[in-house]
C-alpha positions as MATLAB code, in Angstrom:
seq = 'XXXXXXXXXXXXXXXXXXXXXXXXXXXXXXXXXXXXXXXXXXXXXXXXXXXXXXXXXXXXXXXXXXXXXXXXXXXXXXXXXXXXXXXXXXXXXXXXXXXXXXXXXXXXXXXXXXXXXXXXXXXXXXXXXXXXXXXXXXXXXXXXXXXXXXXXXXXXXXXXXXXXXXXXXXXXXXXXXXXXXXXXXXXXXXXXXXXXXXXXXXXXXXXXXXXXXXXXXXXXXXXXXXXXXXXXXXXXXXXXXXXXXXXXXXXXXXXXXXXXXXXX';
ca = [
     -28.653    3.387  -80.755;
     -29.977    3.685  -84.221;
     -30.372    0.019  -83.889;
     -32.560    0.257  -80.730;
     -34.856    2.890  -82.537;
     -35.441    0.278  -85.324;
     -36.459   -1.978  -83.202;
     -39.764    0.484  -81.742;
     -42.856    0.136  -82.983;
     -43.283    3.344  -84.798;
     -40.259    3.174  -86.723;
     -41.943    1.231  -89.631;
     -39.320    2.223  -92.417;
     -36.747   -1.059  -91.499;
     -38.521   -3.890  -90.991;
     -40.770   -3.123  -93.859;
     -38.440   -2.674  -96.417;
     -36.796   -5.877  -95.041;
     -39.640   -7.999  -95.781;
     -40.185   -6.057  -99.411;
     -36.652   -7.679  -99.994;
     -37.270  -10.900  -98.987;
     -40.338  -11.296 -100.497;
     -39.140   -9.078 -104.039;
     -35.331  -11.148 -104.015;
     -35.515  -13.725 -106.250;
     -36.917  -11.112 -109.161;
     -34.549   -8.628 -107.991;
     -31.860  -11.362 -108.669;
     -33.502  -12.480 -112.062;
     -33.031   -8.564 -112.962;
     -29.950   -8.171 -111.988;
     -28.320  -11.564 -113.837;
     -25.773  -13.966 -113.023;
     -22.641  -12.816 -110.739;
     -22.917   -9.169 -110.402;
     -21.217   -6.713 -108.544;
     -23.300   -5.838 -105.500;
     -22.199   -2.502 -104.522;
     -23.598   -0.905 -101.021;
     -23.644    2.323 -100.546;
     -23.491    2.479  -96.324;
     -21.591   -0.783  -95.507;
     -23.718   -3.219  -92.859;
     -24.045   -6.768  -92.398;
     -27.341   -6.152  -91.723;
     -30.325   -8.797  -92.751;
     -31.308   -6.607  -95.890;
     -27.956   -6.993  -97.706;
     -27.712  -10.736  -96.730;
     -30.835  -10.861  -98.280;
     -29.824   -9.824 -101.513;
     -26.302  -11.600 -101.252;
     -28.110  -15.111 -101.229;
     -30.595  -14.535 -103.837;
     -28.324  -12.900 -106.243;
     -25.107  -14.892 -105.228;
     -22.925  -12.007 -106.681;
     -19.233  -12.770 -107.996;
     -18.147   -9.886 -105.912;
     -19.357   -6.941 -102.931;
     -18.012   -3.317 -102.013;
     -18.864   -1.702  -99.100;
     -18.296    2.128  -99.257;
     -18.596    3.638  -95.805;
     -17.103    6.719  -94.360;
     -16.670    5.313  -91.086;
     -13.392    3.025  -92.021;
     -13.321    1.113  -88.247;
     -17.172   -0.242  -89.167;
     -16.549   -0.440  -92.907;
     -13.672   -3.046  -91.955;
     -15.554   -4.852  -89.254;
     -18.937   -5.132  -91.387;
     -16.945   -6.208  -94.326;
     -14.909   -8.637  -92.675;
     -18.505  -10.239  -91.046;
     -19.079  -10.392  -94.499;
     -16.216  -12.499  -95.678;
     -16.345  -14.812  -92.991;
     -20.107  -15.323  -93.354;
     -19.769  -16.127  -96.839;
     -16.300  -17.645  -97.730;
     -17.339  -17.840 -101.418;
     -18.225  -14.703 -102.128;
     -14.943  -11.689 -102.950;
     -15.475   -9.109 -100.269;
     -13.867   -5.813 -101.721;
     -14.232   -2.368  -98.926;
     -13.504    1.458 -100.012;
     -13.250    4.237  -97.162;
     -15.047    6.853  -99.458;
     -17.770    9.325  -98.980;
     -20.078    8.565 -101.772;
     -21.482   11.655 -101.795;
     -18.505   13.099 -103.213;
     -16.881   12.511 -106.564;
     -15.164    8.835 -106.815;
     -15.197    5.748 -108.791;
     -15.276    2.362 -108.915;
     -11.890    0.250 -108.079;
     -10.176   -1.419 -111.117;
     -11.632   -4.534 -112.459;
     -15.273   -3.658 -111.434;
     -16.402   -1.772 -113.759;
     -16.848   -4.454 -116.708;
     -18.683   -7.020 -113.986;
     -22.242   -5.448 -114.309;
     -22.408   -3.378 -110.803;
     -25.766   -3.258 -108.424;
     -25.683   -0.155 -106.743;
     -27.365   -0.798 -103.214;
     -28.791    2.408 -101.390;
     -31.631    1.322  -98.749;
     -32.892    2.454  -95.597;
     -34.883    5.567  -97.247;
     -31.438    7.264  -96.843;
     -32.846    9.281 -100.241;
     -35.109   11.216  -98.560;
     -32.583   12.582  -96.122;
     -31.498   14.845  -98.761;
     -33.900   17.898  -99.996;
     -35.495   17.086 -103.900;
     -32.784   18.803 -105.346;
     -30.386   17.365 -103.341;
     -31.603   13.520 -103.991;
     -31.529   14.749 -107.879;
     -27.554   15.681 -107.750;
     -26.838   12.747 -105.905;
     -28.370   10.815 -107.786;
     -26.701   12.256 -110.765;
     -23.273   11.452 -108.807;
     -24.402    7.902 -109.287;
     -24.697    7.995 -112.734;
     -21.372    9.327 -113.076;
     -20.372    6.171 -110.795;
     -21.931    3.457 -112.326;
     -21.281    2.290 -116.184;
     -23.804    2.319 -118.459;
     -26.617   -0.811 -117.759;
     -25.851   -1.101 -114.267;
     -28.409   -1.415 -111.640;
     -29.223    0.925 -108.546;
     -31.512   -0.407 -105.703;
     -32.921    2.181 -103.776;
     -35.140    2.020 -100.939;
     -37.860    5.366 -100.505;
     -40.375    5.995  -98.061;
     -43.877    6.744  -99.247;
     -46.068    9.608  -98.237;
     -49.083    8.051  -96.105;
     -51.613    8.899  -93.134;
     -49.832   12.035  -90.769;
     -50.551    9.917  -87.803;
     -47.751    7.427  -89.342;
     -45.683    9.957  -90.420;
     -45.336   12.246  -87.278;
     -44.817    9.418  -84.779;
     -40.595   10.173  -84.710;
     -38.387   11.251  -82.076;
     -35.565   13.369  -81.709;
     -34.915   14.250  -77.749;
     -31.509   11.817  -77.869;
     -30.048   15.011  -79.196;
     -29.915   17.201  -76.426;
     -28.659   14.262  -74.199;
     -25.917   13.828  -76.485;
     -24.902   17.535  -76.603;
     -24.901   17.324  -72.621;
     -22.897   14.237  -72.663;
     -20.252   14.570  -75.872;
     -20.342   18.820  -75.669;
     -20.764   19.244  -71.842;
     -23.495   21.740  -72.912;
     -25.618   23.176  -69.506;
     -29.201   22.317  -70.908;
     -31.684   20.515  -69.416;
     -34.137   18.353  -71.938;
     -36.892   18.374  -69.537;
     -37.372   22.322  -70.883;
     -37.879   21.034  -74.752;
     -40.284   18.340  -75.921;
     -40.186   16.836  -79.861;
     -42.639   18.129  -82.363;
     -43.308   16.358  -85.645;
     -45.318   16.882  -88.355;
     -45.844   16.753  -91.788;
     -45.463   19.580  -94.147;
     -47.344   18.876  -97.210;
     -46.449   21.538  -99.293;
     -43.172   20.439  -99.261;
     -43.698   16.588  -98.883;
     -41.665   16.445  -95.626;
     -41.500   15.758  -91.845;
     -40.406   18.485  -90.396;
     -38.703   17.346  -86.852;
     -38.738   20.199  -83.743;
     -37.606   20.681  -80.415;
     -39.915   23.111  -78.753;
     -38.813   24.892  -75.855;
     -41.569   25.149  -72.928;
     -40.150   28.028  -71.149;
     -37.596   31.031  -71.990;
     -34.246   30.112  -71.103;
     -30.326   30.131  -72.041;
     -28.568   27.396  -72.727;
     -24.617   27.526  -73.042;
     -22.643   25.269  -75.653;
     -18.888   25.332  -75.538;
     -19.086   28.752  -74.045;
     -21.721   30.281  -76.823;
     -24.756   31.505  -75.243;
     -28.262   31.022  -77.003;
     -31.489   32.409  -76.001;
     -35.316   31.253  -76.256;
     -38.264   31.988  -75.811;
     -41.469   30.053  -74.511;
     -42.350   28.297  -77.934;
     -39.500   28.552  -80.063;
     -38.281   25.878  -81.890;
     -34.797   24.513  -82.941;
     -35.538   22.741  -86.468;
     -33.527   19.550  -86.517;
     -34.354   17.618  -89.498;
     -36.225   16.913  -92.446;
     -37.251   13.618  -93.905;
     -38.976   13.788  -97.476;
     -41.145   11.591  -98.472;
     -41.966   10.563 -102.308;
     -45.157    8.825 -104.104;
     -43.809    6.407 -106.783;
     -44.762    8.156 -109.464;
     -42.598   11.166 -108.240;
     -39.779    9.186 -107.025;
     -39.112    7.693 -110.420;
     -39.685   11.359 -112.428;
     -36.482   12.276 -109.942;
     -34.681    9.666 -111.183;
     -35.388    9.910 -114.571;
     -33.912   13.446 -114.846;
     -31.185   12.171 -112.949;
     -30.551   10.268 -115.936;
     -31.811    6.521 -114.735;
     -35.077    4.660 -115.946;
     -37.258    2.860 -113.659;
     -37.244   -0.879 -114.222;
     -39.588   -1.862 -111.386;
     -40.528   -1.189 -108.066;
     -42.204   -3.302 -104.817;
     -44.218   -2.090 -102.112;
     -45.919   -3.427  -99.003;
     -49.226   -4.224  -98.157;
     -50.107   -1.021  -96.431;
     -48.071    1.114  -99.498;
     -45.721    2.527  -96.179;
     -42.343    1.931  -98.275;
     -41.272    1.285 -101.973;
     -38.045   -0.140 -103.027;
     -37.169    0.347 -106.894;
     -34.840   -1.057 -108.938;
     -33.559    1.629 -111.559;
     -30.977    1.031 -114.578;
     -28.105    4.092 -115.745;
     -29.400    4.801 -119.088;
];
């Protein structure tokens, strides 16, 4: 699914930070140096990390991933793709606590966080896990992180979140009917945010594994938040996180940044 919703035109955040990595690889590789440790932080064997495996031509990957059935079928893609490259995995959520497998630590590690995952987490949030990070990585290693910009509202508030509701009738048997909500969006400035709603049209009940809730004409279930960062405050995040911004790449139209930070 989350494939399909990359693929519509509104959801500018993938493509563009693919073709910031094609275009930004070969420097990103110069930076990086000879036969790193490309660590990925949300295994895929998606285009972006392809990218970066042929331009840097790293001695070794890890793919940390929660989800161990994906992490061992991306990972394996991986190995068969590239027969020369050592393909290590780790079922691990990197949000918590861990580190590295013996014997990568001393081989320079490349931390690789895209997708704008970063701004899924609140300011603070994105500070302590980046902070996690630093505990992670040894000292001189690299950390590639993709971050959405803030732009125009009309870019910004065209998002979607009405799969929910099917899913809750579908996975939770939940009696609700979606044609009583419709998606909201916008962006709050004063926090630097989308803010993502369902708004419900009429008063009604809906029941959820036998809990009742109530609403009224007009209120609003608050699903998500997606903050958004200018360079300038992106990098001031890191910084007290305790990494210094080596360079960053943007496209054309300044819609997405990827930056290239080193543990200090």
């Amino acid at each position: 699914l989350f494939d399909r919703i990359c693929e519509q035109p509104e959801y500018y955040p993938t493509r563009t930070e693919e073709t910031i990595l094609a275009e930004a690889a070969d420097e990103i590789a110069t930076i990086a140096g000879h036969e790193a440790t490309l660590i990925e932080l949300g295994s895929g064997a998606s285009r972006k990390v392809r990218l970066l495996l042929e331009a840097m031509r790293p001695s070794s990957y890890l793919g940390i991933d929660i989800s161990r059935d994906f992490l061992l079928d991306s990972t394996r893609r991986l190995a068969a793709d590239y027969p020369w490259l050592e393909v290590h995995a780790a079922c691990a959520d990197f949000c918590c606590n861990m580190a590295l497998p013996d014997g990568l630590c001393c081989e320079r590690p490349v931390g690789f966080f895209p997708g704008s995952s970063i701004g899924n987490f609140d300011p603070q949030a994105a500070e302590d896990f980046l902070r996690g990070l630093h505990s992670l990585l040894p000292t001189g290693s690299g950390l590639l992180v993709g971050v959405d910009l803030v732009k125009d509202k009309p870019t910004l508030e065209a998002a979607f979140n009405l799969n929910l509701l099917e899913r809750l009738r579908h996975e939770l048997h939940a009696k609700i009917d979606p044609a009583n909500f419709v998606h909201h969006a916008f962006f709050n400035e004063a926090h630097s945010r989308i803010e993502m709603h369902l708004v419900s049209q009429l008063p009604q009940v809906v029941t959820i594994e036998g809990e009742r809730f109530s609403f009224l004409e007009g209120e609003t279930i608050h699903t998500e938040n997606s903050y958004k960062y200018t360079l300038e405050g992106f990098q001031a995040l890191a910084g007290r996180a305790g990494f210094e911004a080596l360079s960053s790449w943007t496209d054309a139209n300044s819609l997405f940044s990827v930056h290239y930070l080193t543990r200090a």
